[in-house]
N, C-alpha and C positions, 0 to 999 in steps of 0.2 A: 504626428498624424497617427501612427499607431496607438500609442496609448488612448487617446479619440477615438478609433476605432473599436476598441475592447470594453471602452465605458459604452456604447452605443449596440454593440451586441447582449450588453449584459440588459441591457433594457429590455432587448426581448425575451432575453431569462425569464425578468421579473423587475416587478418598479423599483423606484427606491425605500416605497414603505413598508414592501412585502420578503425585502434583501434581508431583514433581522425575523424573520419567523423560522422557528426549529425545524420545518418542513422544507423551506428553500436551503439553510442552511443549516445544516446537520452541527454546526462547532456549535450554533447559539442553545445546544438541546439544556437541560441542566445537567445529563450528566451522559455520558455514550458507553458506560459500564455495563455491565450486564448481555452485549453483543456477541454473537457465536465469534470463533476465535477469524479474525480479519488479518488478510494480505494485502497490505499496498504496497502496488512499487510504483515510483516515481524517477522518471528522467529525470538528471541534474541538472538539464539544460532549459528544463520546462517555468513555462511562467508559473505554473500551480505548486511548484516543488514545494516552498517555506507552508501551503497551507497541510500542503499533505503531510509533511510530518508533524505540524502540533496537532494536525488529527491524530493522528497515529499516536503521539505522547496523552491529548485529550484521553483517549479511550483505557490506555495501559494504567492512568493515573488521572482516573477524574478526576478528583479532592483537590489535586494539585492547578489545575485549568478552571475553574469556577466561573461562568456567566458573569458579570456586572452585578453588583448587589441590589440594585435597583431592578432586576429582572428577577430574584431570586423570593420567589412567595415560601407559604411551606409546603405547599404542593413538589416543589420544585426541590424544596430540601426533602421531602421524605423520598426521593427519587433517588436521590445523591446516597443515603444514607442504605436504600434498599440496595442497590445493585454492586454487585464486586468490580473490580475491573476487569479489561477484553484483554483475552491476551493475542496479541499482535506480534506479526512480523512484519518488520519496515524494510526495504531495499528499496534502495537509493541507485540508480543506475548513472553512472556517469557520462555527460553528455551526452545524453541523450533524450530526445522530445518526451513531449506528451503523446499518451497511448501510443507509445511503440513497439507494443507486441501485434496492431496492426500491421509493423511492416514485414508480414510474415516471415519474409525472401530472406532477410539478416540473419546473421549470426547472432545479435544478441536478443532479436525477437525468439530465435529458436531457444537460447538458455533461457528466459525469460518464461517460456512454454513449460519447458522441464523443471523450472522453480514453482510454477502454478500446480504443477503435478503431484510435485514432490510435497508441497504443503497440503494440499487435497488427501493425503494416503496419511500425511500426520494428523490433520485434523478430521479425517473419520478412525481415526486409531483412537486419536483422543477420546472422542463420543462414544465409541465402542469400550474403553477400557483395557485397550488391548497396546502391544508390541508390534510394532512393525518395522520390517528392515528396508531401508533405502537403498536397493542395488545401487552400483556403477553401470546404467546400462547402455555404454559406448556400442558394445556391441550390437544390440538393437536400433539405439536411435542415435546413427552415425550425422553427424554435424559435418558438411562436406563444403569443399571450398572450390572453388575456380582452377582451371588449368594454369592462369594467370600466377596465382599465388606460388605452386608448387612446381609445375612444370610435370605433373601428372596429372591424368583423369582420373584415379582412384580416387573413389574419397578418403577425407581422412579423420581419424574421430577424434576428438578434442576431452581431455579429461577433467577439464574446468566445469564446476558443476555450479560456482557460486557464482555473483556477479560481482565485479571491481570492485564495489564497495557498500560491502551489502552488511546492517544491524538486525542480526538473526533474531531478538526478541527486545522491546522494551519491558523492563523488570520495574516497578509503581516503585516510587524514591521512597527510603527507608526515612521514615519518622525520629526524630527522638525523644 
């Protein structure tokens, strides 16, 4: 019944004839290079998990993901041929859902927060052309836990900055 359920929401995405246009779906573009530098992160546990990183690989290394040749005009190759690849960061978060830095209240939506942050100061550093340092800043934005957990009410600050299991850059596959 679930899976029934998922085919019957996607309908009101979009039909079935309109599911392969580059506008509904961004994989079918010819090529996703050329994009300001992109963060996805994906729960492990989510049903979206497998598309979201061949996006994430799509963009790092278009040349390598190619459309169907039957969709490939020269429109479509001079697209391919214009644009560099994106450079991307992928984290993969382990078990856990789709969009879960909605559930604000967690722990791993707050690391999640401070990964969105962290990559916003490198990719205006990038576009600026500039250096920027990534404090530790525990002391500010303390990650606090349950009396439960600790058997104190202080909070207490956590110095894990990355997530479980996280691919800090796709690098485009070396040719030979």
């Amino acid at each position: 019944m679930f899976p029934q359920t998922l085919l019957t929401l996607g309908q009101m995405y979009a039909t079935n004839e309109m599911l392969s246009h580059p506008l509904v779906s961004p994989v079918m573009q010819p090529t996703l290079g050329g994009l300001p530098p992109l963060l996805i992160m994906v729960g492990g546990g989510e049903i979206l998990r497998d598309e979201q990183i061949y996006l994430a690989h799509k963009c790092a290394n278009p040349s390598a993901y190619l459309p169907p040749e039957s969709v490939l005009d020269d429109q479509a190759k001079a697209q391919i041929a214009a644009y560099k690849p994106t450079h991307v960061q992928l984290q993969v978060w382990d078990d856990l859902c789709h969009v879960a830095p909605t559930l604000s209240f967690t722990r791993p939506a707050k690391y999640m927060y401070r990964s969105v942050a962290q990559f916003g100061a490198w990719a205006l550093a990038r576009a600026q052309q500039t250096e920027i340092d990534i404090l530790d800043d525990d002391n500010i934005s303390v990650i606090s836990n349950s009396e439960s957990d600790s058997g104190s009410s202080e909070p207490r600050s956590v110095s894990v900055l990355a997530p479980i299991h996280c691919v800090p850059r796709i690098v485009p596959a070396q040719t030979d």
